[in-house]
C-alpha positions in Angstrom: -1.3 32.9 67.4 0.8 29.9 66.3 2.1 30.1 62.8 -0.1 27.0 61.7 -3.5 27.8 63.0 -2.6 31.2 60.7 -1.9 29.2 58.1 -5.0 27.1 58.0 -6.9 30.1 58.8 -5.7 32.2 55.3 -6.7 29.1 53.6 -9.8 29.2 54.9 -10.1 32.8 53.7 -9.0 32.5 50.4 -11.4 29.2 49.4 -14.0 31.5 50.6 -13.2 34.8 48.2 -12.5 32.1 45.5 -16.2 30.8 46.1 -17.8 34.2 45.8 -16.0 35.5 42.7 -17.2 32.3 41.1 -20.5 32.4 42.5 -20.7 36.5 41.3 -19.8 35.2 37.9 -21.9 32.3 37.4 -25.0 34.6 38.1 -23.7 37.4 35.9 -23.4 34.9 32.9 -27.3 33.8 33.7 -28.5 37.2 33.5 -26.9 37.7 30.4 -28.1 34.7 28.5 -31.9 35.8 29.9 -31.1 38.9 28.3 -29.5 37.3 25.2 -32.5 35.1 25.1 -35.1 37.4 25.1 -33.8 40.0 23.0 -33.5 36.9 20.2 -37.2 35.8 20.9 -38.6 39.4 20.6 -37.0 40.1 17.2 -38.1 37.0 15.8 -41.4 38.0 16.7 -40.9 41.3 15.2 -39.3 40.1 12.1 -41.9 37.0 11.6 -45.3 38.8 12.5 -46.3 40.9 9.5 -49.8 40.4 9.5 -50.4 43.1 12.0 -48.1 46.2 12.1 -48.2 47.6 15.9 -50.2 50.4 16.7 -52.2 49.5 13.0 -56.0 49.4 13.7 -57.2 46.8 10.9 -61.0 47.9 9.9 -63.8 45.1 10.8 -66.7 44.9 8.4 -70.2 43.6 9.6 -71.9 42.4 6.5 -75.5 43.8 6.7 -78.3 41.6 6.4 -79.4 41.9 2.7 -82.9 40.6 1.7 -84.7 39.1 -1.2 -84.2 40.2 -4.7 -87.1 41.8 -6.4 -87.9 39.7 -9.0 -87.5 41.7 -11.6 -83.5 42.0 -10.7 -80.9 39.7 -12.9 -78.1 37.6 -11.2 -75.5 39.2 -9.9 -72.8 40.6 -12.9 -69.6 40.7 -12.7 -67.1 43.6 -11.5 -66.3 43.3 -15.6 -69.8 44.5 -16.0 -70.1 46.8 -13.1 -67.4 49.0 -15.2 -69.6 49.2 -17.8 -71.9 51.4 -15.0 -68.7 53.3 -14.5 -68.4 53.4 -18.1 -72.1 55.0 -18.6 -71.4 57.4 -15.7 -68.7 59.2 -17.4 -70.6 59.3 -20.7 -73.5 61.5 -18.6 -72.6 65.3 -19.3 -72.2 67.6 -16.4 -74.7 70.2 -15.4 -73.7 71.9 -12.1 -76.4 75.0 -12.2 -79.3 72.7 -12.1 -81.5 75.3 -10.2 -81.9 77.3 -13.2 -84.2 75.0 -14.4 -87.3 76.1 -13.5 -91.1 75.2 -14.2 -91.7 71.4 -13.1 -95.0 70.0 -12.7 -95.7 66.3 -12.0 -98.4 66.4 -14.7 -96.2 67.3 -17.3 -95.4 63.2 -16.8 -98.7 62.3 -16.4 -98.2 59.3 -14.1 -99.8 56.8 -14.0 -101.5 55.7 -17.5 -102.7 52.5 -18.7 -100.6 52.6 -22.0 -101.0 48.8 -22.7 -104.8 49.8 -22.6 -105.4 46.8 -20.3 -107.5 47.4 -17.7 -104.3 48.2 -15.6 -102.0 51.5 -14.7 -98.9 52.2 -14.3 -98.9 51.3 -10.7 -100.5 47.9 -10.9 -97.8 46.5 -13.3 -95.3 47.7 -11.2 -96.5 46.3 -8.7 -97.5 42.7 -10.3 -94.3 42.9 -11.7 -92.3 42.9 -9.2 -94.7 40.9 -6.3 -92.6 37.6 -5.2 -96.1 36.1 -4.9 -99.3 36.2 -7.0 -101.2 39.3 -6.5 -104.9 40.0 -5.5 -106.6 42.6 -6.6 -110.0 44.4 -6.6 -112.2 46.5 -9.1 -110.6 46.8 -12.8 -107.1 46.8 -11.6 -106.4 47.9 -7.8 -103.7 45.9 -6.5 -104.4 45.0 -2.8 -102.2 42.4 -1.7 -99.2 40.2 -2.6 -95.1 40.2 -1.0 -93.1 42.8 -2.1 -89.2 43.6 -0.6 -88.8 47.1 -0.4 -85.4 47.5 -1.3 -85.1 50.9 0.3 -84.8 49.6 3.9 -85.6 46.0 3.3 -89.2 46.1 4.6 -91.2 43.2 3.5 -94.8 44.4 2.5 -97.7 42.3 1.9 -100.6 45.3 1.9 -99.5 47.1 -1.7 -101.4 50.7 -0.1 -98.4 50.4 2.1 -96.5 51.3 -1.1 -95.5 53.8 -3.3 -94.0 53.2 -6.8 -90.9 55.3 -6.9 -89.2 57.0 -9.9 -85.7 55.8 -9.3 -84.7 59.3 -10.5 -87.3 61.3 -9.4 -89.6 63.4 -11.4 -88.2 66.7 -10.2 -84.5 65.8 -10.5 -85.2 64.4 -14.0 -86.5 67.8 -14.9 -83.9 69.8 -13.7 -81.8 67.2 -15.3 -83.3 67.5 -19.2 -86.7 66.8 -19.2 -87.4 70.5 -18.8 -86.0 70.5 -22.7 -88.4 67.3 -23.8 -91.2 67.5 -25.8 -94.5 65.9 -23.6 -94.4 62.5 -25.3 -91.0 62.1 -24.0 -91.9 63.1 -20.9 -95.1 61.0 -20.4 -92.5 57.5 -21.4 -90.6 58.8 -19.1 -93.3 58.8 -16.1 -94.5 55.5 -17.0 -91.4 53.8 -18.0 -91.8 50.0 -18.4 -89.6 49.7 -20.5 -86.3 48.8 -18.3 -87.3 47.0 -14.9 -85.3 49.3 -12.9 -86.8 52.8 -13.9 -90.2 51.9 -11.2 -89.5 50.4 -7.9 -92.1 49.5 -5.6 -91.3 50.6 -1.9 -92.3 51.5 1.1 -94.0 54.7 1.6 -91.4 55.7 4.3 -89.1 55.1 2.6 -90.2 57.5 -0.6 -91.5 60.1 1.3 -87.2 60.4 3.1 -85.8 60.0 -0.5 -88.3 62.7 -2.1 -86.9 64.1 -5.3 -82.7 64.1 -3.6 -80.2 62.8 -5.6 -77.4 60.1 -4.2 -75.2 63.2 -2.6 -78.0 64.2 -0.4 -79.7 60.8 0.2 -78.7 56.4 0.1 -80.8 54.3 1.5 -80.7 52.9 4.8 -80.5 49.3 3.7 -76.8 49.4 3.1 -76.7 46.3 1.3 -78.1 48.1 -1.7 -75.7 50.7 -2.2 -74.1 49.3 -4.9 -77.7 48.6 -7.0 -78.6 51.9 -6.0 -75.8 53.4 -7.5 -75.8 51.5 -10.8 -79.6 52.0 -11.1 -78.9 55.4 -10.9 -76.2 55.8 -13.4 -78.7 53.9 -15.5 -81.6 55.5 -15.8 -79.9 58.7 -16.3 -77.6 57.3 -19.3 -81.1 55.7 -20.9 -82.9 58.6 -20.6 -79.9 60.9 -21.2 -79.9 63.1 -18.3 -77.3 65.2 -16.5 -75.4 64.7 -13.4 -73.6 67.7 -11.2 -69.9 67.4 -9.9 -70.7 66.3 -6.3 -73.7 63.7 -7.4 -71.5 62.3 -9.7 -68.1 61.9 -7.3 -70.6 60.2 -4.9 -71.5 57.9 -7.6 -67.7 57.0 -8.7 -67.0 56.8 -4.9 -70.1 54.0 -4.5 -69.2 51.9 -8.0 -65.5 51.9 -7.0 -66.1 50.3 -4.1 -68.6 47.8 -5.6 -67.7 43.8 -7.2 -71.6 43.0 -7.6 -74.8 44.5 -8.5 -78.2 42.9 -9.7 -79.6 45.0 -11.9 -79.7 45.0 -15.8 -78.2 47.1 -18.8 -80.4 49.5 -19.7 -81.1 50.6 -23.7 -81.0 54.1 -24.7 -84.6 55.8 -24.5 -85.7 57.8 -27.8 -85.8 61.1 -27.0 -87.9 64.2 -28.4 -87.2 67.7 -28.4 -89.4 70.5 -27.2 -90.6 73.4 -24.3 -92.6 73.5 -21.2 -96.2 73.8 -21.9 -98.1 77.0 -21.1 -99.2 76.7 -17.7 -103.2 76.9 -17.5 -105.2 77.6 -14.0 -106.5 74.0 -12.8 -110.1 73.4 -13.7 -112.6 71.3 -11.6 -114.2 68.4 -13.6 -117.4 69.2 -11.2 -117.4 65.4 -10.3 -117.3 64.2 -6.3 -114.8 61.7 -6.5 -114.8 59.2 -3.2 -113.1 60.0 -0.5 -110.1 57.2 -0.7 -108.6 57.8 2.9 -105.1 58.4 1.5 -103.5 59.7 -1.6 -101.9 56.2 -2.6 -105.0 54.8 -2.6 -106.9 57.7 -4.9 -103.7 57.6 -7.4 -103.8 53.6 -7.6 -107.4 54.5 -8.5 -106.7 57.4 -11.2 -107.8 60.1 -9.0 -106.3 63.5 -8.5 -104.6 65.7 -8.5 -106.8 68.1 -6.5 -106.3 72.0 -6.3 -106.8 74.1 -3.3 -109.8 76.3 -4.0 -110.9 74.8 -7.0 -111.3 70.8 -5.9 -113.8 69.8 -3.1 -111.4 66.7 -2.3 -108.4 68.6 -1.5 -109.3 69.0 1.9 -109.7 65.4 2.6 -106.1 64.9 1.9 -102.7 66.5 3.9 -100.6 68.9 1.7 -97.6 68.1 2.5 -95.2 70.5 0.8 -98.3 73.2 0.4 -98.2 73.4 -3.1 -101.6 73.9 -2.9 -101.7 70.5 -4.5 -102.5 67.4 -3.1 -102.5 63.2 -4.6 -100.3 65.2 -7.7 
Protein backbone atom coordinates (compact mmCIF):
# COMPACT_ATOMS: atom_id res chain seq x y z
CA UNK A 1 0.00 0.00 0.00
CA UNK A 2 1.36 3.50 -0.87
CA UNK A 3 2.36 5.54 2.10
CA UNK A 4 -0.59 8.16 1.41
CA UNK A 5 -3.59 6.05 1.00
CA UNK A 6 -2.12 4.73 4.69
CA UNK A 7 -2.11 7.94 5.75
CA UNK A 8 -5.58 8.96 4.81
CA UNK A 9 -6.79 5.73 5.89
CA UNK A 10 -5.42 6.24 9.94
CA UNK A 11 -7.16 9.42 9.62
CA UNK A 12 -10.09 7.91 8.82
CA UNK A 13 -9.63 5.61 11.80
CA UNK A 14 -8.93 8.02 14.34
CA UNK A 15 -12.05 10.63 13.45
CA UNK A 16 -14.04 7.54 13.90
CA UNK A 17 -12.67 6.39 17.62
CA UNK A 18 -12.86 10.18 18.35
CA UNK A 19 -16.70 10.07 17.31
CA UNK A 20 -17.50 7.13 19.56
CA UNK A 21 -15.71 8.25 22.76
CA UNK A 22 -17.71 11.39 22.34
CA UNK A 23 -20.76 9.76 21.43
CA UNK A 24 -20.18 7.12 24.69
CA UNK A 25 -19.90 10.25 26.79
CA UNK A 26 -22.60 12.36 25.69
CA UNK A 27 -25.05 9.42 26.56
CA UNK A 28 -23.39 8.66 29.85
CA UNK A 29 -23.90 12.43 30.93
CA UNK A 30 -27.89 12.01 29.91
CA UNK A 31 -28.24 9.09 32.06
CA UNK A 32 -26.86 10.73 34.77
CA UNK A 33 -28.83 13.91 34.73
CA UNK A 34 -32.18 11.42 34.42
CA UNK A 35 -30.90 10.04 37.39
CA UNK A 36 -29.97 13.36 38.98
CA UNK A 37 -33.30 14.50 38.01
CA UNK A 38 -35.40 12.08 39.39
CA UNK A 39 -33.74 11.47 42.59
CA UNK A 40 -34.31 15.53 43.17
CA UNK A 41 -38.10 15.24 42.13
CA UNK A 42 -38.67 12.19 44.51
CA UNK A 43 -37.29 13.82 47.63
CA UNK A 44 -39.17 16.81 47.06
CA UNK A 45 -42.07 14.85 47.08
CA UNK A 46 -41.02 13.11 50.10
CA UNK A 47 -39.88 16.08 51.94
CA UNK A 48 -43.17 18.30 50.74
CA UNK A 49 -46.03 15.59 51.19
CA UNK A 50 -46.78 15.34 54.95
CA UNK A 51 -50.34 14.89 54.86
CA UNK A 52 -50.12 11.24 54.27
CA UNK A 53 -47.18 9.25 55.82
CA UNK A 54 -46.64 6.06 53.46
CA UNK A 55 -47.94 2.83 54.48
CA UNK A 56 -50.40 5.12 57.13
CA UNK A 57 -54.02 4.00 56.65
CA UNK A 58 -55.95 7.35 57.64
CA UNK A 59 -59.53 6.13 59.30
CA UNK A 60 -62.79 7.24 57.14
CA UNK A 61 -65.82 8.12 59.11
CA UNK A 62 -69.41 7.73 57.64
CA UNK A 63 -71.60 9.94 59.61
CA UNK A 64 -74.77 7.90 60.49
CA UNK A 65 -78.02 9.26 59.63
CA UNK A 66 -79.30 10.73 62.91
CA UNK A 67 -83.08 11.58 63.21
CA UNK A 68 -85.38 13.91 64.85
CA UNK A 69 -84.98 15.06 68.34
CA UNK A 70 -87.62 14.09 70.79
CA UNK A 71 -89.00 17.09 71.87
CA UNK A 72 -88.48 16.95 75.11
CA UNK A 73 -84.39 17.21 74.31
CA UNK A 74 -82.57 20.76 74.70
CA UNK A 75 -80.13 22.21 71.99
CA UNK A 76 -77.18 20.76 71.59
CA UNK A 77 -74.49 21.96 74.78
CA UNK A 78 -71.30 22.47 74.45
CA UNK A 79 -68.17 20.06 74.94
CA UNK A 80 -67.79 22.72 78.19
CA UNK A 81 -71.01 21.17 79.38
CA UNK A 82 -70.48 17.67 78.27
CA UNK A 83 -67.65 17.73 81.07
CA UNK A 84 -69.95 18.45 83.45
CA UNK A 85 -71.42 14.66 82.48
CA UNK A 86 -67.84 13.55 82.89
CA UNK A 87 -67.86 15.53 85.98
CA UNK A 88 -71.10 13.71 87.49
CA UNK A 89 -69.69 10.29 86.35
CA UNK A 90 -66.77 10.40 88.65
CA UNK A 91 -68.96 11.70 91.49
CA UNK A 92 -71.03 8.12 91.14
CA UNK A 93 -69.42 5.70 93.77
CA UNK A 94 -68.34 2.33 92.70
CA UNK A 95 -70.09 -0.90 93.37
CA UNK A 96 -68.47 -3.79 91.54
CA UNK A 97 -70.38 -6.83 93.46
CA UNK A 98 -73.76 -5.71 92.33
CA UNK A 99 -75.17 -9.39 92.31
CA UNK A 100 -75.32 -9.37 95.92
CA UNK A 101 -78.22 -7.41 95.74
CA UNK A 102 -80.92 -9.56 95.78
CA UNK A 103 -84.81 -9.32 96.05
CA UNK A 104 -86.13 -6.99 93.08
CA UNK A 105 -89.60 -6.83 92.15
CA UNK A 106 -91.10 -4.41 89.56
CA UNK A 107 -93.94 -3.62 92.00
CA UNK A 108 -91.81 -2.37 94.46
CA UNK A 109 -91.82 0.78 91.78
CA UNK A 110 -95.25 0.55 91.15
CA UNK A 111 -95.25 1.80 87.51
CA UNK A 112 -97.32 3.36 86.15
CA UNK A 113 -99.47 5.85 88.49
CA UNK A 114 -101.45 8.80 87.75
CA UNK A 115 -99.65 10.97 90.48
CA UNK A 116 -100.97 14.40 88.99
CA UNK A 117 -104.38 12.62 89.60
CA UNK A 118 -105.46 13.62 86.08
CA UNK A 119 -107.14 11.23 84.38
CA UNK A 120 -103.65 10.18 82.87
CA UNK A 121 -100.60 7.51 83.92
CA UNK A 122 -97.45 7.48 83.81
CA UNK A 123 -97.31 6.22 80.28
CA UNK A 124 -99.62 8.69 78.68
CA UNK A 125 -97.59 11.72 79.78
CA UNK A 126 -94.71 10.15 78.55
CA UNK A 127 -95.95 9.68 75.70
CA UNK A 128 -97.84 13.15 75.07
CA UNK A 129 -94.83 14.51 76.16
CA UNK A 130 -92.65 13.55 74.00
CA UNK A 131 -95.16 13.08 70.65
CA UNK A 132 -93.79 15.55 67.81
CA UNK A 133 -97.48 15.80 66.92
CA UNK A 134 -100.71 16.16 68.79
CA UNK A 135 -101.85 13.01 70.29
CA UNK A 136 -105.22 10.99 70.07
CA UNK A 137 -106.39 9.12 72.51
CA UNK A 138 -109.30 6.90 73.63
CA UNK A 139 -111.22 6.11 77.06
CA UNK A 140 -109.90 8.28 80.14
CA UNK A 141 -106.36 8.44 78.94
CA UNK A 142 -105.17 5.54 76.38
CA UNK A 143 -102.81 7.17 74.08
CA UNK A 144 -103.43 5.61 70.52
CA UNK A 145 -101.72 7.55 68.06
CA UNK A 146 -99.41 10.48 67.42
CA UNK A 147 -95.30 10.57 65.85
CA UNK A 148 -92.82 9.61 68.15
CA UNK A 149 -88.77 8.95 67.08
CA UNK A 150 -87.58 6.12 68.88
CA UNK A 151 -84.31 7.09 69.70
CA UNK A 152 -83.06 3.54 70.22
CA UNK A 153 -82.79 2.72 66.46
CA UNK A 154 -84.45 5.73 65.05
CA UNK A 155 -87.75 4.14 64.19
CA UNK A 156 -90.41 6.64 63.59
CA UNK A 157 -93.83 5.38 65.28
CA UNK A 158 -97.06 6.69 64.76
CA UNK A 159 -99.31 3.67 66.60
CA UNK A 160 -98.06 4.40 70.53
CA UNK A 161 -98.99 0.27 71.24
CA UNK A 162 -95.96 0.00 69.15
CA UNK A 163 -94.23 1.47 72.21
CA UNK A 164 -92.93 0.89 75.39
CA UNK A 165 -91.83 3.63 77.89
CA UNK A 166 -88.42 2.69 78.98
CA UNK A 167 -86.56 3.38 82.32
CA UNK A 168 -83.45 4.83 80.95
CA UNK A 169 -81.82 2.85 83.84
CA UNK A 170 -83.73 0.08 84.17
CA UNK A 171 -85.75 -1.02 87.17
CA UNK A 172 -83.56 -4.03 87.85
CA UNK A 173 -80.13 -2.29 87.38
CA UNK A 174 -81.42 0.65 89.62
CA UNK A 175 -82.06 -1.90 92.29
CA UNK A 176 -78.96 -3.58 92.24
CA UNK A 177 -77.60 -0.13 92.08
CA UNK A 178 -79.38 1.41 95.55
CA UNK A 179 -82.78 1.24 95.33
CA UNK A 180 -82.68 -2.12 97.12
CA UNK A 181 -81.64 0.38 100.25
CA UNK A 182 -84.76 2.98 99.50
CA UNK A 183 -87.58 3.32 101.36
CA UNK A 184 -91.00 2.64 98.88
CA UNK A 185 -91.76 6.24 98.39
CA UNK A 186 -88.46 6.67 96.96
CA UNK A 187 -88.77 3.95 94.95
CA UNK A 188 -92.33 4.66 93.57
CA UNK A 189 -90.71 8.58 92.27
CA UNK A 190 -88.30 6.71 91.02
CA UNK A 191 -90.75 4.41 88.70
CA UNK A 192 -92.72 7.27 87.61
CA UNK A 193 -90.08 9.93 87.28
CA UNK A 194 -91.35 13.12 85.51
CA UNK A 195 -89.44 14.99 86.99
CA UNK A 196 -86.29 15.25 84.55
CA UNK A 197 -87.34 14.58 80.72
CA UNK A 198 -84.70 12.05 80.27
CA UNK A 199 -85.49 9.53 83.18
CA UNK A 200 -88.78 8.02 80.57
CA UNK A 201 -88.16 7.54 76.97
CA UNK A 202 -90.66 6.31 74.68
CA UNK A 203 -89.37 3.61 72.20
CA UNK A 204 -89.88 1.02 70.22
CA UNK A 205 -90.83 -2.22 71.70
CA UNK A 206 -87.89 -3.95 69.94
CA UNK A 207 -85.87 -1.96 70.80
CA UNK A 208 -86.71 -2.37 74.84
CA UNK A 209 -87.22 -5.76 74.86
CA UNK A 210 -82.81 -6.09 73.27
CA UNK A 211 -81.91 -3.42 75.98
CA UNK A 212 -83.79 -5.27 78.96
CA UNK A 213 -82.39 -4.35 82.27
CA UNK A 214 -78.21 -4.27 80.66
CA UNK A 215 -76.21 -1.53 81.47
CA UNK A 216 -74.02 0.41 78.66
CA UNK A 217 -71.03 -2.49 78.90
CA UNK A 218 -73.39 -5.07 77.79
CA UNK A 219 -75.72 -3.08 75.52
CA UNK A 220 -75.65 0.68 73.08
CA UNK A 221 -78.09 1.16 70.86
CA UNK A 222 -78.06 0.52 67.35
CA UNK A 223 -78.74 4.01 66.28
CA UNK A 224 -75.12 5.15 66.63
CA UNK A 225 -75.81 8.60 66.39
CA UNK A 226 -77.11 8.48 69.90
CA UNK A 227 -74.17 7.23 71.64
CA UNK A 228 -73.16 10.23 73.02
CA UNK A 229 -77.07 11.13 74.55
CA UNK A 230 -77.06 7.73 75.65
CA UNK A 231 -74.18 8.02 77.55
CA UNK A 232 -74.85 11.31 79.22
CA UNK A 233 -78.51 10.24 79.92
CA UNK A 234 -77.00 7.55 81.66
CA UNK A 235 -74.49 9.19 83.81
CA UNK A 236 -77.52 11.35 84.70
CA UNK A 237 -79.99 9.57 85.90
CA UNK A 238 -77.70 7.64 88.04
CA UNK A 239 -76.08 10.96 89.64
CA UNK A 240 -79.88 12.32 90.23
CA UNK A 241 -80.99 9.49 91.69
CA UNK A 242 -77.69 8.66 93.32
CA UNK A 243 -76.98 5.25 92.15
CA UNK A 244 -73.81 3.15 91.72
CA UNK A 245 -71.83 2.21 88.73
CA UNK A 246 -69.21 -0.91 88.49
CA UNK A 247 -65.59 -0.57 87.08
CA UNK A 248 -66.25 -1.81 83.45
CA UNK A 249 -69.89 0.17 83.05
CA UNK A 250 -68.24 3.01 84.11
CA UNK A 251 -64.78 2.83 81.66
CA UNK A 252 -67.39 2.27 78.91
CA UNK A 253 -69.05 5.43 79.96
CA UNK A 254 -65.60 7.62 80.14
CA UNK A 255 -64.69 5.81 76.90
CA UNK A 256 -68.25 7.18 75.13
CA UNK A 257 -68.17 10.97 76.79
CA UNK A 258 -64.39 11.25 75.76
CA UNK A 259 -65.13 10.82 72.46
CA UNK A 260 -68.21 13.10 72.47
CA UNK A 261 -68.36 17.31 71.54
CA UNK A 262 -72.36 17.29 71.62
CA UNK A 263 -75.23 15.87 73.36
CA UNK A 264 -78.95 17.11 73.65
CA UNK A 265 -80.08 16.24 76.76
CA UNK A 266 -80.47 18.39 79.98
CA UNK A 267 -78.82 18.75 83.53
CA UNK A 268 -80.55 16.82 85.77
CA UNK A 269 -81.28 18.03 89.73
CA UNK A 270 -80.55 15.79 92.53
CA UNK A 271 -83.62 13.45 93.44
CA UNK A 272 -84.51 13.42 97.43
CA UNK A 273 -83.82 10.29 98.60
CA UNK A 274 -85.33 8.13 101.56
CA UNK A 275 -83.87 5.46 103.48
CA UNK A 276 -85.29 2.03 104.12
CA UNK A 277 -85.57 -2.13 103.37
CA UNK A 278 -87.26 -4.35 100.98
CA UNK A 279 -90.76 -5.03 101.91
CA UNK A 280 -91.86 -8.50 103.13
CA UNK A 281 -92.68 -10.39 100.29
CA UNK A 282 -96.49 -11.54 100.39
CA UNK A 283 -98.05 -14.50 98.01
CA UNK A 284 -99.94 -12.62 95.06
CA UNK A 285 -103.70 -12.39 95.69
CA UNK A 286 -106.39 -12.45 92.88
CA UNK A 287 -108.73 -9.38 93.01
CA UNK A 288 -111.50 -12.14 91.66
CA UNK A 289 -112.20 -9.53 88.81
CA UNK A 290 -112.06 -10.74 84.81
CA UNK A 291 -110.16 -8.10 83.50
CA UNK A 292 -110.48 -7.95 79.34
CA UNK A 293 -108.40 -9.65 77.39
CA UNK A 294 -106.11 -6.63 75.94
CA UNK A 295 -104.26 -8.78 73.19
CA UNK A 296 -100.78 -7.60 74.45
CA UNK A 297 -99.25 -6.63 77.71
CA UNK A 298 -98.53 -2.94 76.48
CA UNK A 299 -101.79 -2.49 75.86
CA UNK A 300 -103.26 -3.97 79.48
CA UNK A 301 -100.34 -1.79 81.35
CA UNK A 302 -101.36 1.51 79.33
CA UNK A 303 -104.78 0.48 80.69
CA UNK A 304 -103.66 -0.17 84.49
CA UNK A 305 -103.90 -3.83 84.25
CA UNK A 306 -101.65 -6.52 85.63
CA UNK A 307 -99.52 -7.87 86.78
CA UNK A 308 -101.00 -11.42 86.55
CA UNK A 309 -99.66 -14.50 88.57
CA UNK A 310 -99.48 -17.97 87.23
CA UNK A 311 -101.93 -20.08 89.20
CA UNK A 312 -103.55 -17.39 90.92
CA UNK A 313 -104.76 -14.93 87.85
CA UNK A 314 -107.16 -16.30 85.07
CA UNK A 315 -105.45 -13.69 82.54
CA UNK A 316 -101.98 -14.96 82.81
CA UNK A 317 -102.57 -17.35 80.22
CA UNK A 318 -103.68 -14.95 77.71
CA UNK A 319 -100.32 -13.28 77.77
CA UNK A 320 -96.49 -14.96 76.83
CA UNK A 321 -94.14 -15.12 79.90
CA UNK A 322 -91.32 -14.30 78.58
CA UNK A 323 -88.65 -14.71 81.28
CA UNK A 324 -91.02 -17.35 83.24
CA UNK A 325 -91.22 -15.57 86.26
CA UNK A 326 -94.44 -16.85 86.55
CA UNK A 327 -95.38 -13.27 86.00
CA UNK A 328 -96.67 -11.80 83.13
CA UNK A 329 -97.74 -7.57 82.02
CA UNK A 330 -95.38 -6.92 85.57
Amino acid sequence: MKPQKKLWLGGVIAVLILLLVVSIGSAVNAVRSMQTATTVDSLEQALGSTESPVDIALPTETPSPTPSIPATHNAALTSAQISQFVSMLEQLPTDDTPAIHTGYKRDYFNAWIDADNDGCNTRAEVLMAESLTSVASRGTCTITTGQWISAYDGASVSDASSLDIDHFVPLNEAWISGAYGWDLATRVRYGNDLGYDASLLAVTASSNRSKSDKDPAKWMPANHSYFCDYAATWVAVKWRWSLSVDSLERLTLQSVLNGCSTVTISLPEKADIGVGVAPEQSAPVSDGVLDPNYGTCQVAQANGAGPYYQGVDPEYAWYRDRDKDGVVCE
